[in-house]
N, C-alpha and C positions, 0 to 999 in steps of 0.2 A: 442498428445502432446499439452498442455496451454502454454500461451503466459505467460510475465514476467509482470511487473506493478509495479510501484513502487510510493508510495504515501509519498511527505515530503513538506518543503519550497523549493524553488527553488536552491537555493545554496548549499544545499544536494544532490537534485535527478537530476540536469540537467546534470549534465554528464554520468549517466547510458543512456539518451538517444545512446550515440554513439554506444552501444553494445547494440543496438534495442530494450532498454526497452520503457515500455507505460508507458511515466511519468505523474504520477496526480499531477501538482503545488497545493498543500493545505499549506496556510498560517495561518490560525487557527485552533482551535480548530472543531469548524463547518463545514468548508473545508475539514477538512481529513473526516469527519463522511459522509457528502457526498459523496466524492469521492470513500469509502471504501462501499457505501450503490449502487452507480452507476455502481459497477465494472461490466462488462462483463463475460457471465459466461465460455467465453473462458480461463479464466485467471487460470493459473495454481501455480502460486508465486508469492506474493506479498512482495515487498521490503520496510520495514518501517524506518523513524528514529524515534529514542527516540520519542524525542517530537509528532507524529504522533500518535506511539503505546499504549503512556501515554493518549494521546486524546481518544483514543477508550476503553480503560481499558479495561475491561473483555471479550468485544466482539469480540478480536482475538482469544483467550485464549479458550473457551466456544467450545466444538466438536463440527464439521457436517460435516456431509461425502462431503457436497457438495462446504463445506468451502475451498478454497485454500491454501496451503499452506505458511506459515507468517514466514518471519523473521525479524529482528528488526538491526538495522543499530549502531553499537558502537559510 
């Protein structure tokens, strides 16, 4: 079983910390590509907001088996 991870601005994703998620604070656009490019390949879900998932375009989107799986934050 992957661990959780959740990549946004800080005022989005800090309080998934308290239910043990691995927050990646990205405040732009560069920030989340990084942080989604650094992931650990422990990582079994990743938590986006809009604005993160808009950052990465296609490159959630796009299959691999080894990709994690992505959800996107309303």
């Amino acid at each position: 079983m992957g661990t959780v991870a959740a990549i946004g601005a800080w005022t989005s994703v800090s309080g998934l910390a308290l239910a043990g998620v691995d927050v990646l604070v990205a405040e732009d656009p560069e920030a989340v590509r990084q942080a989604w490019q650094g992931l650990p390949g422990t990582v079994g879900l990743v938590i986006l907001t809009a604005s993160a998932a808009q950052a990465l375009g296609t490159a959630v989107a796009e299959p691999e088996p080894s990709r994690p799986l992505t959800v996107v934050m309303p």
